[in-house]
C-alpha positions in Angstrom: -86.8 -119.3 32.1 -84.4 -119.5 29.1 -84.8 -115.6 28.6 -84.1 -114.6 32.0 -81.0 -116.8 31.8 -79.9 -114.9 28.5 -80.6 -111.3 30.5 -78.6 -112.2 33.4 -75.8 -112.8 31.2 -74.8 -109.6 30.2 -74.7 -108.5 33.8 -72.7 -111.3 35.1 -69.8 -110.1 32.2 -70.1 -106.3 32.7 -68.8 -106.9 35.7 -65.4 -108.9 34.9 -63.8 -105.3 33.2 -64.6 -103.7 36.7 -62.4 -105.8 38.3 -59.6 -106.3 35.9 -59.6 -102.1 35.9 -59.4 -102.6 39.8 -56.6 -104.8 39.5 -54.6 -103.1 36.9 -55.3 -99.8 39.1 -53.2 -101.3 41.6 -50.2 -102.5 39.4 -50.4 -98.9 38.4 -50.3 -97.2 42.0 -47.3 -99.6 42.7 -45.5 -99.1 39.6 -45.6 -94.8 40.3 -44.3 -95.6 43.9 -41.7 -97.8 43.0 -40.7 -95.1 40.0 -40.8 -92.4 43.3 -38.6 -94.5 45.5 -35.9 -95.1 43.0 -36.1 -91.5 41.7 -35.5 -90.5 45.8 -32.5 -93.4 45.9 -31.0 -91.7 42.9 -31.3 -88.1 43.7 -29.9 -89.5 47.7 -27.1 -90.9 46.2 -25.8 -88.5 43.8 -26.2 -85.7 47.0 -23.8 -88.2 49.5 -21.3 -88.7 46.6 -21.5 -85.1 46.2 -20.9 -85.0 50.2 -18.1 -87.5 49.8 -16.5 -85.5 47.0 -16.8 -82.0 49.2 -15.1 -84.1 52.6 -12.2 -85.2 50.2 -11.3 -81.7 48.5 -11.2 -80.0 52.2 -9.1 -83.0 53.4 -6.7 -82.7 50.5 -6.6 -78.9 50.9 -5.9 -79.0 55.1 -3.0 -81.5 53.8 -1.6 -79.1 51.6 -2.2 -76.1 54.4 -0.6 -78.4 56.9 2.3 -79.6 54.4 3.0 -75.9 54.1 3.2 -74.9 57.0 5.5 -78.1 58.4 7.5 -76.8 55.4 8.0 -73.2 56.4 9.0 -74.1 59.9 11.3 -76.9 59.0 13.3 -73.2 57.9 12.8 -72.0 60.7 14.0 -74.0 62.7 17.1 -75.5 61.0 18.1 -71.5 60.6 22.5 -72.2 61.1 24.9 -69.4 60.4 26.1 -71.1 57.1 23.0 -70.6 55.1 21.1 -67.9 57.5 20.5 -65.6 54.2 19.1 -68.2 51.8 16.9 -69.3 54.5 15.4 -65.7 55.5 15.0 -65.2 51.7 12.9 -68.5 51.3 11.2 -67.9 54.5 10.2 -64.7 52.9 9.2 -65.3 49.9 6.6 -68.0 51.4 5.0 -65.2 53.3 1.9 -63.1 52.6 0.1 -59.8 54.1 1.3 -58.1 57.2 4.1 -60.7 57.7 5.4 -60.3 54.6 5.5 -56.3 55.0 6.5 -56.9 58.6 9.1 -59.5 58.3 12.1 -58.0 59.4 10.7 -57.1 62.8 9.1 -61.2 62.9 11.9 -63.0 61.8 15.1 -60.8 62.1 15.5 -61.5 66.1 16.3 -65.2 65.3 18.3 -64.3 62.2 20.4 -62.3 64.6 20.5 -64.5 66.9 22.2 -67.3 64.6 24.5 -64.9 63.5 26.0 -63.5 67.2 25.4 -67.3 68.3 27.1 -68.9 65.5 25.1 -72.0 66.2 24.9 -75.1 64.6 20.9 -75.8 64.3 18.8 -78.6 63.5 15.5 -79.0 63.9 12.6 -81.5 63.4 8.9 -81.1 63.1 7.3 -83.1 65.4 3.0 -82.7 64.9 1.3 -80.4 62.5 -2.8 -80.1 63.2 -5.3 -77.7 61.6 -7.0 -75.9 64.2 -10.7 -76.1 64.3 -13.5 -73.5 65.8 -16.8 -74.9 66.1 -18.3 -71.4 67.7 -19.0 -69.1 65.3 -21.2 -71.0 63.1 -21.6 -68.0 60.3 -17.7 -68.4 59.5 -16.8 -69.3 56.0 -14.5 -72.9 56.2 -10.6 -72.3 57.1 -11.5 -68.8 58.3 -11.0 -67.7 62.3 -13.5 -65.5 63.0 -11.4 -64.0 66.3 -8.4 -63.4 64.5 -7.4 -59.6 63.1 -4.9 -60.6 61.2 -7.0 -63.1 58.9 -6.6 -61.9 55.3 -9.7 -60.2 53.6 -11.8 -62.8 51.1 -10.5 -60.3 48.4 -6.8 -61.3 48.7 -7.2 -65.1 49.9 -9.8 -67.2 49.2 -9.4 -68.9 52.9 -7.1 -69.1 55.7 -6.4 -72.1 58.3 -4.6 -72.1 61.3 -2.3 -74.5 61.4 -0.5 -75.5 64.8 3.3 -76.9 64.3 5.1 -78.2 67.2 8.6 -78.8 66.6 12.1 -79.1 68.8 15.3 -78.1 67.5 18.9 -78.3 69.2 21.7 -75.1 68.5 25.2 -76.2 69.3 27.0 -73.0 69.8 30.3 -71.9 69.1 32.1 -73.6 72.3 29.2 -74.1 74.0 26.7 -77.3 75.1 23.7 -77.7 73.1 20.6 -76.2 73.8 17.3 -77.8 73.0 14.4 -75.5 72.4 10.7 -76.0 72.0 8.4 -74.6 69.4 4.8 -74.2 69.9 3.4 -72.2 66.7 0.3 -70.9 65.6 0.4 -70.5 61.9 -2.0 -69.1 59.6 -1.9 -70.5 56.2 -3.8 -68.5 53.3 -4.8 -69.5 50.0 -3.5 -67.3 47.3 -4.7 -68.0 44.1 -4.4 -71.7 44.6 -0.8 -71.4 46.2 -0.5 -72.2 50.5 1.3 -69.0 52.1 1.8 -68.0 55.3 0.2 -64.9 56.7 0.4 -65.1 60.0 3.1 -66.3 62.6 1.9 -66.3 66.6 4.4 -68.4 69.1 2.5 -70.4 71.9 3.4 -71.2 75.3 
């Protein structure tokens, strides 16, 4: 009886490795899961901070586009006999493409106007927007797919549309003041890292 006790044994503690394999199996299978789900939680987080970053950089550039463009027509508008010149010159010089090569037939009717007028302008910027096309899904960001007179990828490397309204009131020479409304379509292009304007279309 005593011997069949002693072969028993060995059986009855061959089996305790079997299970504490089993057992440290599992801890295993766990531990490579949990390593998988904080690899994914990493890799998830660094690509929404690298979404948050992108979202920041375009709102920070339409700020600059729209700054730009509140800036050019805040010349514009405040065009007065007394410093019609230095006005067309920096109005000018903030232009790009076929506006600049065309801006004596854009810009001279309402230097001419100031001049036969005599007027005493002044003007004030009222909204400035960035105008958004949701169509055309192939378009590369800030660029209007409809629009000819978008500068080629070559020269800019984007351009928005920014949409100014603004209301300025001309006091002329003996005259009663005259309030006019602006409604503008601008199209403000990235050259090499400077906001210019390339386009100038008036809305009604």
């Amino acid at each position: 009886m005593s011997g069949a006790h002693e072969v028993a044994s060995p059986d009855e503690s061959a089996g305790e490795p079997e299970r504490d394999g089993g057992v440290l199996s599992g801890f295993g299978v766990a531990s490579a899961a949990l390593a998988g789900l904080a690899l994914f939680a990493v890799v998830l987080i660094a690509v929404m901070w690298s979404g948050h970053r992108a979202a920041e950089a375009e709102r920070a550039y339409q700020a600059g586009a729209m700054q730009a463009a509140a800036e050019w027509t805040g010349l514009l508008i405040n065009m007065n006999a007394d410093n019609v010149e230095a006005s067309m010159a920096r109005l000018r010089d903030g232009t790009v493409g076929e506006l600049n090569s065309g801006f004596e037939a854009s810009i001279a009717p309402y230097r001419d106007i100031v001049r036969t007028l005599r007027s005493s302008t002044t003007g004030r910027v009222e909204s400035v927007s960035i105008e958004a096309l949701h169509h055309d899904l192939d378009a590369r960001p800030g660029q209007r797919p409809d629009s000819p007179a978008a500068l080629p990828s070559a020269v800019a490397a984007r351009t928005d549309t920014v949409l100014v309204v603004a209301t300025s009131v001309s006091e002329n020479a003996g005259g009663t003041p005259t309030t006019v409304r602006w409604n503008l379509r601008l199209g403000v292009s990235d050259i090499d890292g400077t906001a210019m304007i390339s386009r100038l279309e008036s809305l009604r």
